[in-house]
Backbone as a ProteinNet text record, in pm:
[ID]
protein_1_A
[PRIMARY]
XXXXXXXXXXXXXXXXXXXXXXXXXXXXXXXXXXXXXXXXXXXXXXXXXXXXXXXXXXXXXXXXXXXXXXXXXXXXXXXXXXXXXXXXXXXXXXXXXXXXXXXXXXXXXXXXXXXXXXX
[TERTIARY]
7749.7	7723.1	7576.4	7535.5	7374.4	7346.7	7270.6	7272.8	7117	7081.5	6984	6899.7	6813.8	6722	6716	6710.4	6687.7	6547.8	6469.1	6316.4	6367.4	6391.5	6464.2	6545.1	6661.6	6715.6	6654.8	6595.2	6525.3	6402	6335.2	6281.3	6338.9	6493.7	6577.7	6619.3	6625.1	6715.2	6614	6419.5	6372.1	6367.4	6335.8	6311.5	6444.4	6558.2	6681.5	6714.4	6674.2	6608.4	6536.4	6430.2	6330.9	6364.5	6466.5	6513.9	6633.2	6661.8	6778	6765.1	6651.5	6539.4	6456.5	6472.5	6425.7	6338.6	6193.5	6066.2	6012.6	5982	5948	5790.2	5743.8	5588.1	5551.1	5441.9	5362.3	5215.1	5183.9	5108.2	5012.3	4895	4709.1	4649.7	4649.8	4552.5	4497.8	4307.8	4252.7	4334.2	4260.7	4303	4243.8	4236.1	4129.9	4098.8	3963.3	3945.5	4003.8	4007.2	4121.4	4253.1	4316.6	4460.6	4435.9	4342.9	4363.6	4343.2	4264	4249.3	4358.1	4428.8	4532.6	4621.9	4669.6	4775.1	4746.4	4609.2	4550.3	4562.6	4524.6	4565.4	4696.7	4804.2	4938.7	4978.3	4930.2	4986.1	4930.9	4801.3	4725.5	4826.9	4845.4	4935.5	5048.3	5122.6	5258.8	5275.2	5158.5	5125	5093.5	5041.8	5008	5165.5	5240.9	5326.9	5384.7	5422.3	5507.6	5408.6	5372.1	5267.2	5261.8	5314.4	5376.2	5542.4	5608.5	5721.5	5704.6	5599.7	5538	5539.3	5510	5441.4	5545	5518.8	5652.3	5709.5	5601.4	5614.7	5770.4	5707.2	5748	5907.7	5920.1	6050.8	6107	6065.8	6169.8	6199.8	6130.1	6178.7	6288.3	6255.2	6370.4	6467.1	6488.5	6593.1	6658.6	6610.6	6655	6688.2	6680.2	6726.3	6822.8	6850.8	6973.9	6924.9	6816.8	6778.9	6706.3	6751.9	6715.5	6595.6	6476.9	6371.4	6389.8	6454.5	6519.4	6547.5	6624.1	6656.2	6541.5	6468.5	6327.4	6278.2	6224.6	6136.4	6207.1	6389.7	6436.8	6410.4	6408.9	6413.6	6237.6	6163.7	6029	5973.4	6074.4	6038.7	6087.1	6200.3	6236.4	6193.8	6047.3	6003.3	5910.8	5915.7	5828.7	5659.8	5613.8	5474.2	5419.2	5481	5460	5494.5	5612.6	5651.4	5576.4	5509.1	5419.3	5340.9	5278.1	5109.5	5148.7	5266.6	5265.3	5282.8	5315.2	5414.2	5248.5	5165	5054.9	4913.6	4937.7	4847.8	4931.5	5066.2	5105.5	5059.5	5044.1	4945.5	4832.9	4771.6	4650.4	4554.9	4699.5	4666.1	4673.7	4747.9	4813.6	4685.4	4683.1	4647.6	4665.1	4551.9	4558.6	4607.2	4641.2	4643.8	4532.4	4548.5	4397.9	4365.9	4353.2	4281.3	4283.2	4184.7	4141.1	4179.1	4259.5	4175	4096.7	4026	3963.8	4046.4	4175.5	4255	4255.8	4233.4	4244.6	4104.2	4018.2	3890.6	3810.5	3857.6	3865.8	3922.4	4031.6	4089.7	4022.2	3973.8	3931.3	3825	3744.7	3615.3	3625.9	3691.9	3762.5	3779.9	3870.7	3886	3758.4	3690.5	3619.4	3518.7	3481.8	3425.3	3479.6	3644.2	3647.7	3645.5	3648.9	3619.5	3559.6	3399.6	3226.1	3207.7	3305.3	3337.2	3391.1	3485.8	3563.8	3533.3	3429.9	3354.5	3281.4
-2768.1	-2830.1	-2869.5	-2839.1	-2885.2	-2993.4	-3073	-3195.8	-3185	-3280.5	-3236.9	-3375.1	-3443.1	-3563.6	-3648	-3707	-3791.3	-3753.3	-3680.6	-3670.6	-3513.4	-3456.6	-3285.2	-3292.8	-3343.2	-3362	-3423.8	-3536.5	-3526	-3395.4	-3373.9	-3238.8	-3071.9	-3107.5	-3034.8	-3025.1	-3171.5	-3216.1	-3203.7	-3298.2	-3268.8	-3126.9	-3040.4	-2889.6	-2866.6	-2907	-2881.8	-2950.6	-3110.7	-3164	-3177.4	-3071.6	-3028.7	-2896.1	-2837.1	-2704.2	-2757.9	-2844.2	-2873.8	-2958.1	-3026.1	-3105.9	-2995.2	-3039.7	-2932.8	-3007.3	-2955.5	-2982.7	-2928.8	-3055.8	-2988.3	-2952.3	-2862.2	-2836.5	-2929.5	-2934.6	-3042.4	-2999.9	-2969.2	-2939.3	-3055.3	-3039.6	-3101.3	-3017.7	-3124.1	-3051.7	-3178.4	-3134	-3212.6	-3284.6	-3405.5	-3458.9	-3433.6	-3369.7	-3365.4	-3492.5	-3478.7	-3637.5	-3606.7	-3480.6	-3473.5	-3499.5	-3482.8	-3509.5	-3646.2	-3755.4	-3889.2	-3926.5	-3892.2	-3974.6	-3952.4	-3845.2	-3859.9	-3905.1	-3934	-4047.7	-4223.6	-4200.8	-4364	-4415.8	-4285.8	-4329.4	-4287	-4247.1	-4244.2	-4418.5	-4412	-4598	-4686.3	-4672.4	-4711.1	-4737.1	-4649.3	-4651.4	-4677.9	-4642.5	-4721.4	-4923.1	-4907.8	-5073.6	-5139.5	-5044.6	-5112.3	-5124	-5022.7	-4995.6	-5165.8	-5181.5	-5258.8	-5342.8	-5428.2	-5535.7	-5572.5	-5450.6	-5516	-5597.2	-5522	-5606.7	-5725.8	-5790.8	-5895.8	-6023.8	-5929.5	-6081.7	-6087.1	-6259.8	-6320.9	-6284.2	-6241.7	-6191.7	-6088.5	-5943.7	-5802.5	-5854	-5977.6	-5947.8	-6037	-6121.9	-6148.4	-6055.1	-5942	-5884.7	-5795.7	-5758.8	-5684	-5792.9	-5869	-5981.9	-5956.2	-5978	-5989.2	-5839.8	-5724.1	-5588.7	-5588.9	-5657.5	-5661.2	-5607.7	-5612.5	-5561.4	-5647.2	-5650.3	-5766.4	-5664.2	-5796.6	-5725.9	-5652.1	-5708.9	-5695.3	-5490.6	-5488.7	-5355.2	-5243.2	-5288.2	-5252.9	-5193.7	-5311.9	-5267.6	-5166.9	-5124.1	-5049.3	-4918.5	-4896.7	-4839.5	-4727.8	-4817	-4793.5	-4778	-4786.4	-4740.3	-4586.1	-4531.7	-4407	-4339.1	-4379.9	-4272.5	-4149	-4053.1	-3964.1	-3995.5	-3919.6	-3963.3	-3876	-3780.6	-3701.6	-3802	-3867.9	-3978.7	-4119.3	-4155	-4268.7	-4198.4	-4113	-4062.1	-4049.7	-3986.5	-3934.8	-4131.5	-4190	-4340.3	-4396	-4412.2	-4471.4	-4364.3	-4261.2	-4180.1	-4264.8	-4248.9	-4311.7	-4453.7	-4516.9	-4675.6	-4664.1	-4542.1	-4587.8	-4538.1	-4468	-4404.7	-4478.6	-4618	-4689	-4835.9	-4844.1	-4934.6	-5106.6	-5145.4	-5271.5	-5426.4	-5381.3	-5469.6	-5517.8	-5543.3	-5548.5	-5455.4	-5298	-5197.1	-5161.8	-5099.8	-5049.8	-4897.2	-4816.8	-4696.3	-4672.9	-4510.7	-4487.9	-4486.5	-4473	-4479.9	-4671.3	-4735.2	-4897.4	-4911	-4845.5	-4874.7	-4884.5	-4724.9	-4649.7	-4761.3	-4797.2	-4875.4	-5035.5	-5091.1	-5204.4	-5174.2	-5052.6	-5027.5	-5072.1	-4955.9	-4904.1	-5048.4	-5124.1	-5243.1	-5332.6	-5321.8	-5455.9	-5346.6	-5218.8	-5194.4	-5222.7	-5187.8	-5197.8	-5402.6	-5463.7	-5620.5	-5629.1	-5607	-5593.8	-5504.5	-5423.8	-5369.5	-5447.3	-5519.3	-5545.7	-5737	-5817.8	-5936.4	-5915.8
-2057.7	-2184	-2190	-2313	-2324.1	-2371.5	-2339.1	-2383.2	-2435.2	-2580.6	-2614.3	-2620.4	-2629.5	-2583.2	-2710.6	-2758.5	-2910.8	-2930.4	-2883.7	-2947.8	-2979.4	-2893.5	-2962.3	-3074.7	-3083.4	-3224.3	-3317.1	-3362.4	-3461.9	-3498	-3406.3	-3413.2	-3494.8	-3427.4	-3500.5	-3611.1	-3646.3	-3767.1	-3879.6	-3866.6	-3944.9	-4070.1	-3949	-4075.8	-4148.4	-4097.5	-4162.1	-4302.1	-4246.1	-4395.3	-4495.9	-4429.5	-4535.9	-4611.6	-4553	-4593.4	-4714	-4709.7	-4788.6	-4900.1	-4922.9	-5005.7	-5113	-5198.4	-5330.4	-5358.9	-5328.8	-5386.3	-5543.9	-5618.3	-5767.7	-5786.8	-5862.3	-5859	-5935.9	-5926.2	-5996.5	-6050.1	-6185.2	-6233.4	-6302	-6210.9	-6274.3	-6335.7	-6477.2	-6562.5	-6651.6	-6670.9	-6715.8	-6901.8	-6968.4	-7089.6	-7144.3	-7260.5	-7322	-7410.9	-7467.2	-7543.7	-7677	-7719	-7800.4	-7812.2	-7722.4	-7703.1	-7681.7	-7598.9	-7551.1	-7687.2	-7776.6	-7879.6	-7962.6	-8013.1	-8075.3	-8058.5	-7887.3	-7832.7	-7883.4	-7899.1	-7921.9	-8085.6	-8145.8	-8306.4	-8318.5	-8260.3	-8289.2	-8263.5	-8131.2	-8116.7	-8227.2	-8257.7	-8334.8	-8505.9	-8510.9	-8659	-8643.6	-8545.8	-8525.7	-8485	-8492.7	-8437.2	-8560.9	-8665.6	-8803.9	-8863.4	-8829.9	-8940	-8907.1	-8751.7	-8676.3	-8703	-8755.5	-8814.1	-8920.9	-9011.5	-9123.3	-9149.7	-9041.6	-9055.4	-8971.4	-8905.4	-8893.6	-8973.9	-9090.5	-9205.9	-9297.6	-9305.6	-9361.3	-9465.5	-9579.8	-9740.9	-9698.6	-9609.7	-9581	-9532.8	-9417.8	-9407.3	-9443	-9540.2	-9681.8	-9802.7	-9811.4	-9878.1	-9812.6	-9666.2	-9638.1	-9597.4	-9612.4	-9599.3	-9713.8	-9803	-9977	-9999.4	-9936.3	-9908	-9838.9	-9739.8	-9666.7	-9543.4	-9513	-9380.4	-9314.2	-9154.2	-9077.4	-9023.9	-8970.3	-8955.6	-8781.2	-8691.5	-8584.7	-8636.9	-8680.8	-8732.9	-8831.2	-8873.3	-8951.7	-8819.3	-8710.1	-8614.4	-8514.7	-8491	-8447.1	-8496.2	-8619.4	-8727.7	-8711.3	-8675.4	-8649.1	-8533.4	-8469.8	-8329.7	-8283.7	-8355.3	-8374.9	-8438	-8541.9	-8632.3	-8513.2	-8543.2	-8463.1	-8495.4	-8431.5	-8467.8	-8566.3	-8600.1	-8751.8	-8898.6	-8866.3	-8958.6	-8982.9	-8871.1	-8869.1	-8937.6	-8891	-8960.7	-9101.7	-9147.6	-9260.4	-9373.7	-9360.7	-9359.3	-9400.2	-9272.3	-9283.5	-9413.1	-9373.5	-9509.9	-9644.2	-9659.7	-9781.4	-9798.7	-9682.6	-9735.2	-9753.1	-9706	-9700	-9875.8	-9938.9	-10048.2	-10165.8	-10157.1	-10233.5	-10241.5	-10403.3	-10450.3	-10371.7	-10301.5	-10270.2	-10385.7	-10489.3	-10604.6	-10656.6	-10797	-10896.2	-10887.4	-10845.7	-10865.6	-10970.6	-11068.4	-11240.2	-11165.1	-11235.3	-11244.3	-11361.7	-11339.1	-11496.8	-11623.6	-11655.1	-11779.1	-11819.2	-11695.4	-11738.6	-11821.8	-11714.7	-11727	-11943.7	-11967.6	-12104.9	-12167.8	-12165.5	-12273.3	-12274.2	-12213.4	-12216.9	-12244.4	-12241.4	-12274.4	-12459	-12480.2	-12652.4	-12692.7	-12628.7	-12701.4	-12697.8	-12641.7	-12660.2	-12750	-12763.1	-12870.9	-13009.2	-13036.7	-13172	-13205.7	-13084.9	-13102.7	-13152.5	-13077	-13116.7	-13334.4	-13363.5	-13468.1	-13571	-13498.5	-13608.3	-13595.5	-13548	-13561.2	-13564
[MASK]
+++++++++++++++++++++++++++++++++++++++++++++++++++++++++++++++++++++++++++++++++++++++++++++++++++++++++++++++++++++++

């Protein structure tokens, strides 16, 4: 009978465990500052969106909607980042309040001419 030493069997045993161990590859590759920056304005706008259900006005109205803001910010945490971007272009397109456009502009013009006309 062979008897084998405790420094031989682990010797043995190692490669057997390395044979039976599934190593995954692992691929390095540089970031570009393109890609880092578009990761940074994705957070970037998802942090605005999630900032508005912040303020008190926003989630009393979704209160008075029936939506808890708890659920808003769930809600906004599942948007993709195609949906944020697209979400935040729509605010950023929208009238801050008090804005004139040119059709306001024309008519208050007109009126205060036929005023000046007609005193």
């Amino acid at each position: 009978m062979i008897t084998l030493r405790r420094g031989k069997f682990y010797v043995l045993l190692l490669p057997a465990c390395l044979s039976v161990m599934q190593v995954g590859v692992v691929h390095a590759a540089m970031v570009g500052t393109d890609e880092a920056l578009a990761a940074e304005q994705h957070d970037a706008a998802r942090d605005r969106v999630q900032a508005l259900v912040n303020r008190a006005d926003i989630r009393q109205r979704l209160q008075d909607m029936g939506i808890q803001a708890s659920a808003a910010r769930a809600r906004i945490a599942a948007l993709s980042d195609a949906e944020v971007a697209s979400l935040t272009a729509t605010m950023d397109k929208q009238p801050a309040g008090g804005d004139l456009g040119q059709t306001d502009l024309i008519v208050i013009l007109l009126l205060a001419i036929l005023l000046v006309i007609v005193i």
